[in-house]
SELOMI-53346 format. One record per residue (C-alpha): x, y, z; residue in one letter; residue number from 1. Coordinates in nm, 3 decimals. Layout:
<tivos>
X	Y	Z	a	NUM
...
</tivos>
This chain:
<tivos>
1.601	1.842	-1.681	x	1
1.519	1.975	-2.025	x	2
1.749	2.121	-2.313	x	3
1.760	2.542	-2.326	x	4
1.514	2.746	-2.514	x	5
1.367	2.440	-2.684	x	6
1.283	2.178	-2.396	x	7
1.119	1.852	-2.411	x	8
0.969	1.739	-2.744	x	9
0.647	1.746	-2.520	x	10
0.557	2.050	-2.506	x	11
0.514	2.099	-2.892	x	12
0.293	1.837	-2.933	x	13
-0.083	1.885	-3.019	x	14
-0.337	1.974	-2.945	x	15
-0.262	2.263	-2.772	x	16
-0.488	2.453	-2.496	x	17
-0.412	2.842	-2.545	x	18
-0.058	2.765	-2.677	x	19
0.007	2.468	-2.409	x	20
0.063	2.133	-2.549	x	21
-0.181	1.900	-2.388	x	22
0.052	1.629	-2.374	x	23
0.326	1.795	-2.186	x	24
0.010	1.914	-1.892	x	25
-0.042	1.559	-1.855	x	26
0.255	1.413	-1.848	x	27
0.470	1.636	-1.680	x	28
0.286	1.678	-1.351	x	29
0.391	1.676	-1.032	x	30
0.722	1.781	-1.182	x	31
0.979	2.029	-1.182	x	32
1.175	2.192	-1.463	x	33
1.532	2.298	-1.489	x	34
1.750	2.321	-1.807	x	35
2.067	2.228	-1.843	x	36
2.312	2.234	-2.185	x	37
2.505	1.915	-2.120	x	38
2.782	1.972	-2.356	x	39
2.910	2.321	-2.160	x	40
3.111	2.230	-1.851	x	41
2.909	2.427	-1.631	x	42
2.600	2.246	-1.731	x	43
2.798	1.886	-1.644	x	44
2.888	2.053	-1.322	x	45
2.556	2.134	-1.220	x	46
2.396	1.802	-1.331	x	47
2.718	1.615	-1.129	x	48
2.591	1.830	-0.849	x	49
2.228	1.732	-0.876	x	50
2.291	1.392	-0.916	x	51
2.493	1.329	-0.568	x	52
2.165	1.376	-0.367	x	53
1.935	1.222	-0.581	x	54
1.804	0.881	-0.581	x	55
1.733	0.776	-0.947	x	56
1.878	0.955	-1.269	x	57
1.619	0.847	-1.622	x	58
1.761	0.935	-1.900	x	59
1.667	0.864	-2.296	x	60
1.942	0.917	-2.488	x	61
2.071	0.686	-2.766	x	62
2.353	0.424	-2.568	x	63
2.678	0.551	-2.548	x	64
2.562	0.950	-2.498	x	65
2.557	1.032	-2.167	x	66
2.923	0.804	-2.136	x	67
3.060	1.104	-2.424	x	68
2.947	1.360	-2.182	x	69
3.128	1.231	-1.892	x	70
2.777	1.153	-1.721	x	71
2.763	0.765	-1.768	x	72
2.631	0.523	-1.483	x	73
3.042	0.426	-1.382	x	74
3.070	0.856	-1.361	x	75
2.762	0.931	-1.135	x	76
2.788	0.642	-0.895	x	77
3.159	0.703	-0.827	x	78
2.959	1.032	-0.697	x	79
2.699	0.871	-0.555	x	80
2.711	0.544	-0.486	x	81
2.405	0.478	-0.425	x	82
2.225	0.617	-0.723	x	83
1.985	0.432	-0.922	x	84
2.064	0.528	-1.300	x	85
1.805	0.393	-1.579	x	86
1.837	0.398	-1.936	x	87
1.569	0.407	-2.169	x	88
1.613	0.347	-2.514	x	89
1.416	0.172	-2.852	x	90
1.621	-0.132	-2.825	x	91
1.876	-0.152	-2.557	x	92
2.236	-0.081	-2.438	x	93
2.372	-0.348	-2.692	x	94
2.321	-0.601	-2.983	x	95
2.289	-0.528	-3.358	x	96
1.968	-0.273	-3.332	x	97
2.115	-0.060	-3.001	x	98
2.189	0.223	-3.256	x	99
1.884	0.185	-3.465	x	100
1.671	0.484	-3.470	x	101
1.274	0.372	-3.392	x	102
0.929	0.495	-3.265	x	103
0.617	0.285	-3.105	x	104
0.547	0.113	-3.447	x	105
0.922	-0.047	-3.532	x	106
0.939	-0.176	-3.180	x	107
0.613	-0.336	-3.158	x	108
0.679	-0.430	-3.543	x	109
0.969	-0.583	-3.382	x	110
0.887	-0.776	-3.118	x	111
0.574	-0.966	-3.306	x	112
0.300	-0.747	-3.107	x	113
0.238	-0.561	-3.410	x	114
0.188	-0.890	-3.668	x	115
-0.089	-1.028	-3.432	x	116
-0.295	-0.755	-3.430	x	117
-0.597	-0.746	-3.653	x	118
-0.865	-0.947	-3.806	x	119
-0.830	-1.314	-3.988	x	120
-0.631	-1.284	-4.360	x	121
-0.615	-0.896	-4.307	x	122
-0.352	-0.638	-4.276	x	123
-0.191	-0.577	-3.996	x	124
-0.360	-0.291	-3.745	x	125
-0.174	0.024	-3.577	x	126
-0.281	0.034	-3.183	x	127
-0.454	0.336	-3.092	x	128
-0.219	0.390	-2.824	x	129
0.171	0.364	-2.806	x	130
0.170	0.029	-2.654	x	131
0.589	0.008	-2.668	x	132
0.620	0.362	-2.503	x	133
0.418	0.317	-2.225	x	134
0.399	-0.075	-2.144	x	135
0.745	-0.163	-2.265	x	136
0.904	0.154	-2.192	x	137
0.762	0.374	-1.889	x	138
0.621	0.107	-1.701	x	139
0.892	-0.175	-1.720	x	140
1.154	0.143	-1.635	x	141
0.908	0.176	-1.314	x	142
0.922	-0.158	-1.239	x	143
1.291	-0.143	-1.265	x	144
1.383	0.158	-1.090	x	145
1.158	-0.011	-0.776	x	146
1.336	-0.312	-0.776	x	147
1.687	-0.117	-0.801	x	148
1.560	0.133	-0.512	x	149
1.470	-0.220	-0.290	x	150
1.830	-0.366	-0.345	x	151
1.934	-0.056	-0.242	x	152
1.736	-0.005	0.067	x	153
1.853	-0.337	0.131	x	154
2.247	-0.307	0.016	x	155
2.346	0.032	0.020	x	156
2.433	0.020	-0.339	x	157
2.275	0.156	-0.672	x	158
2.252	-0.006	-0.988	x	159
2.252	0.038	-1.319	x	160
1.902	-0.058	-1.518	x	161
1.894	-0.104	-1.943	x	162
1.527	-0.085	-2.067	x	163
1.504	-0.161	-2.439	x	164
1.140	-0.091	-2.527	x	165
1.126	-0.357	-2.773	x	166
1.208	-0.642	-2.477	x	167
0.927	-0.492	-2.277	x	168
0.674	-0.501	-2.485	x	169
0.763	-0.881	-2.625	x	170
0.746	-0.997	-2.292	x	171
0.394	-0.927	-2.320	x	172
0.412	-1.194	-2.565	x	173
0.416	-1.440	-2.316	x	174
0.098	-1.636	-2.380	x	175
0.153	-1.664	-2.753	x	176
0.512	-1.705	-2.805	x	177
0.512	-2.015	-2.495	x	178
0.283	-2.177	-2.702	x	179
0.507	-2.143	-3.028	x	180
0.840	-2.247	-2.834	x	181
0.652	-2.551	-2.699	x	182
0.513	-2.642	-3.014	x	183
0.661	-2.429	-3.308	x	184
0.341	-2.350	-3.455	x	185
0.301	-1.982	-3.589	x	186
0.014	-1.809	-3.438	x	187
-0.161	-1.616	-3.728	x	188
-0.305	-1.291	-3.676	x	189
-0.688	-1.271	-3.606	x	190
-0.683	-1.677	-3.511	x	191
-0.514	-1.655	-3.137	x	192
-0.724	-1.759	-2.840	x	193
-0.792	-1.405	-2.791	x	194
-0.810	-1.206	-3.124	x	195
-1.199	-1.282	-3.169	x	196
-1.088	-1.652	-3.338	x	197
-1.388	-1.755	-3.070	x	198
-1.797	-1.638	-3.085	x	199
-1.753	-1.618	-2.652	x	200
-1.440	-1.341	-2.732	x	201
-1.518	-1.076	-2.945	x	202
-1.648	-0.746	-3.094	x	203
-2.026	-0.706	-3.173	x	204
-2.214	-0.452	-3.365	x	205
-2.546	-0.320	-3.181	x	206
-2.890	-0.185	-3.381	x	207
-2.756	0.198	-3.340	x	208
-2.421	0.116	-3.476	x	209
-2.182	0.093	-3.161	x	210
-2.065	-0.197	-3.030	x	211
-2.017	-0.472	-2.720	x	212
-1.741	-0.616	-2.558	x	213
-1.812	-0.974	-2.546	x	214
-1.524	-1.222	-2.295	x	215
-1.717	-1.517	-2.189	x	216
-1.475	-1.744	-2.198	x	217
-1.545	-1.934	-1.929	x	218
-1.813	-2.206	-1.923	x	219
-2.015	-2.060	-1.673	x	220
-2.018	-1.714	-1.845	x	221
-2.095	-1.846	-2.218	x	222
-2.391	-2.079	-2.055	x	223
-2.571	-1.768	-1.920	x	224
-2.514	-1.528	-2.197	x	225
-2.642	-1.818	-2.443	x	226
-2.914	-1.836	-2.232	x	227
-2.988	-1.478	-2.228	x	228
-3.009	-1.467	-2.596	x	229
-3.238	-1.790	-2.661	x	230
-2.939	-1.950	-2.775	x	231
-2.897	-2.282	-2.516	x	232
-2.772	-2.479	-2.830	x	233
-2.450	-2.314	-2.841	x	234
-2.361	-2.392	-2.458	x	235
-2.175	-2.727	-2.532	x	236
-1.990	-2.574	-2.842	x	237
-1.826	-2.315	-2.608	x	238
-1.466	-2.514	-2.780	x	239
-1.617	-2.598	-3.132	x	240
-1.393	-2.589	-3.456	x	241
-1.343	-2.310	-3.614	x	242
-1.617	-2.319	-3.885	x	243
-1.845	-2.394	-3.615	x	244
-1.696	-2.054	-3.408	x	245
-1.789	-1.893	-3.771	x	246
-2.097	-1.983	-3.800	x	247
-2.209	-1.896	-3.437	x	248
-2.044	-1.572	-3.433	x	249
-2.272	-1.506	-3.789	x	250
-2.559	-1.579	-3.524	x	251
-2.484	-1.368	-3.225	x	252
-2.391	-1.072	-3.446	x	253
-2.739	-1.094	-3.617	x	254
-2.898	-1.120	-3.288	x	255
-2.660	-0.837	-3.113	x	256
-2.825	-0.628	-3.416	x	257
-3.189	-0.620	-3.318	x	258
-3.123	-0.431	-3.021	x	259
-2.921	-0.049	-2.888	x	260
-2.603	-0.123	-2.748	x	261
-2.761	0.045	-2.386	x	262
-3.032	-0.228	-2.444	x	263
-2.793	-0.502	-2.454	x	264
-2.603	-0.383	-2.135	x	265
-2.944	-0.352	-1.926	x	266
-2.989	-0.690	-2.032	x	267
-2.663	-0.869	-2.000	x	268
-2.399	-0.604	-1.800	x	269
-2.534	-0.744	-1.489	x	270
-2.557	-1.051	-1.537	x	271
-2.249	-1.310	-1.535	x	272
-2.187	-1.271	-1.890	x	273
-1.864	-1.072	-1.910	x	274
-2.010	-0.835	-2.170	x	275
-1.957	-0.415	-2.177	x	276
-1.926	-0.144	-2.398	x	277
-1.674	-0.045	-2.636	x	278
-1.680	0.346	-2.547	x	279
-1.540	0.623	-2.775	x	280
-1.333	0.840	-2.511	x	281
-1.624	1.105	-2.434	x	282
-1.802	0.790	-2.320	x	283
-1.503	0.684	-2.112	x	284
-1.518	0.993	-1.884	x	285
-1.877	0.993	-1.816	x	286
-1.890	0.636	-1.711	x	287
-1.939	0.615	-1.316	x	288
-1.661	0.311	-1.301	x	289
-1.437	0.616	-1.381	x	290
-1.610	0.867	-1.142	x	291
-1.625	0.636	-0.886	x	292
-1.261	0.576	-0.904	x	293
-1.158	0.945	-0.926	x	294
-0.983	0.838	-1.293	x	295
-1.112	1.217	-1.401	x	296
-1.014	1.503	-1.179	x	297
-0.968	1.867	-1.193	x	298
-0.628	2.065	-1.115	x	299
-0.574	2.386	-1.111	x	300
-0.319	2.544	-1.368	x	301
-0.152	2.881	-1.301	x	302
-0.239	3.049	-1.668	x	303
-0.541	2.796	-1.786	x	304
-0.738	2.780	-1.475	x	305
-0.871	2.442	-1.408	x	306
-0.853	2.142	-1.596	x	307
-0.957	1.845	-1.653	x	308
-0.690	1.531	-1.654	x	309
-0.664	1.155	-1.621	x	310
-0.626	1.059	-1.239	x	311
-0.417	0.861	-1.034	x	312
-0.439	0.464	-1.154	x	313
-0.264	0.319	-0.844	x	314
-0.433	0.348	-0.534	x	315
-0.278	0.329	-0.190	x	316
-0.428	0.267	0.180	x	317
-0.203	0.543	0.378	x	318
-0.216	0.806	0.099	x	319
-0.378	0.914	-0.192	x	320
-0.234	1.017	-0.576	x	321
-0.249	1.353	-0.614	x	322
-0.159	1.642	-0.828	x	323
0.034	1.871	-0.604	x	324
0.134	2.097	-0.892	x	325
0.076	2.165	-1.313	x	326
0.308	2.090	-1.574	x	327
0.596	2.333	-1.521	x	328
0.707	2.547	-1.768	x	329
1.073	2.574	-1.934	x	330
1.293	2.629	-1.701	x	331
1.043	2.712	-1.402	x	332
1.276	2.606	-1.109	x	333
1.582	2.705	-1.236	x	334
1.627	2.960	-0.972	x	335
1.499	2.726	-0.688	x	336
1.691	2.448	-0.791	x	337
2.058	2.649	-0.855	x	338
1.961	2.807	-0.502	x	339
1.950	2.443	-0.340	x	340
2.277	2.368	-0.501	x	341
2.450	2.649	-0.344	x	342
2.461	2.884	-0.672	x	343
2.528	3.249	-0.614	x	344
2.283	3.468	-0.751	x	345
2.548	3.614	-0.962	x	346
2.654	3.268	-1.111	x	347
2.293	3.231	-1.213	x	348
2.259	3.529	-1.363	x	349
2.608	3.468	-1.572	x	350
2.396	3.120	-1.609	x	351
2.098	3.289	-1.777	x	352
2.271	3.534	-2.006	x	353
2.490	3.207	-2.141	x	354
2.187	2.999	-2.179	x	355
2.292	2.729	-2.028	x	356
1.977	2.740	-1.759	x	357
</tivos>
């Protein structure tokens, strides 16, 4: 469900392909579009009337929104009892911050994720990715709404789920902060077990100015890659202090530097080492992992003709992700959708002319 004549936020976002926002073709798959002005009774009746069939209402509202509307979770079960109804906001359905406006960077500012990334006595670093959006937001509401839909399968009964993206993505925290509870000593950014603190975990500079992905952190993985690279001498102090970690990540990167990063990976990829690339994204989608595992596929669009998108990351034994249709435009099924419900083709077209749908 989007709002009239402007829609999802989505769709204006670059960069656009021949006026369509590249965001809103990925994301929006596989989906249908119908628009609805929740603050005109008509639109409230539809939505009522969508909701007493369906199985799971999202919505993203700030708290306390959809309850002015007369759409709350209380509202649309009394419908439907058994409807799963999840609410995604920045920081929840209550405590000091529920009303707090925010975007990827406060939450993971937040919840400590933010503070932890970068190097040793340097500034904090943004992600290159919205790390509270998707991992604390989409996916914990996924994981939600599938553990609602199993109490229901089980029960009969719906639920109600509250996703602040701000808990989800400090539960990632897990490692870190169990350590500081247990102990109350502050990890400090660039000095975890796994910010590069370590010369077996880290970031490496190659002879033509990319880089290697270095995670032998096991014994048995830092043994062979120092034995790869002539340096047996630094197998025992895998665990050494940290001037000693210094010092032998000084070494590797001057020996990573004699040779092309493709060199180092015909060397070592193989091997048990734990080392790969660090790709640039045009690197990403010519990598046969990716191929191999149909992560790049082509759909056909109605107006743009095929394109290229990110495929399917879960992968089932009976069936197979797939897109069964593009990114819909505004309002696409409005007429399919009204004509499910039961709408007369003269309410829709009093519907159209009011711009309600």
């Amino acid at each position: 469900m989007e709002q009239p004549v402007i829609g999802d936020y989505g769709r204006n976002t670059d960069p656009f392909i021949e006026g369509y926002s590249s965001r809103h073709l990925v994301l929006n798959r596989n989906k249908k579009s119908i628009t609805l002005d929740l603050k005109s009774e008509k639109g409230k009746e539809i939505f009522k009337n969508l909701a007493k069939d369906a199985d799971v209402i999202i919505e993203g509202f700030r708290p306390g929104v959809m309850d002015k509307l007369g759409l709350s979770y209380e509202q649309m079960s009394a419908l439907n009892p058994g409807i799963v109804y999840c609410s995604i906001t920045g920081y929840g359905q209550d405590g000091p911050y529920s009303q707090l406006a925010g975007h990827d960077i406060n939450y993971i500012g937040y919840s400590g994720v933010l503070g932890l990334i970068g190097e040793k006595n340097g500034q904090p670093i943004i992600p290159g990715v919205q790390i509270a959006d998707i991992g604390g937001g989409s996916l914990m509401s996924l994981s939600g709404v599938l553990m609602a839909l199993l109490h229901k399968e089980r029960t009969g009964q719906g639920q109600y789920v509250d996703i602040s993206m701000m808990d989800g993505v400090l539960s990632w925290l897990s490692g870190v902060a169990g350590g500081y509870l247990a102990t109350n000593e502050k990890p400090k950014r660039g000095e975890t077990r796994l910010s590069g603190q370590k010369a077996c975990y880290g970031v490496y500079e190659t002879k033509d100015g990319k880089y290697l992905s270095v995670g032998a952190l096991e014994e048995k993985f830092w043994a062979r890659l120092c034995q790869l690279l002539g340096k047996e001498g630094f197998i025992d102090r895998l665990s050494a202090p940290d001037d000693e970690q210094q010092e032998m990540k000084q070494e590797l990167q001057r020996i990573f530097l004699q040779n092309n990063q493709q060199e180092w990976l015909n060397l070592l990829k193989e091997e048990e080492t734990c080392v790969g690339p660090v790709y640039d994204i045009d690197e990403v989608f010519a990598d046969p992992q990716v191929i191999a595992r149909e992560m790049l596929v082509e759909n056909e669009h109605p107006a743009l003709g095929m394109l290229k998108q990110i495929g399917f990351p879960i992968k089932f034994s009976t069936e197979k992700g797939d897109v069964r249709r593009s990114a819909p435009d505004l309002g696409e099924h409005n007429q399919e959708l009204l004509d499910e419900l039961g709408y007369s083709s003269t309410d829709i077209e009093q519907l159209k002319q009011s711009k309600i749908v």
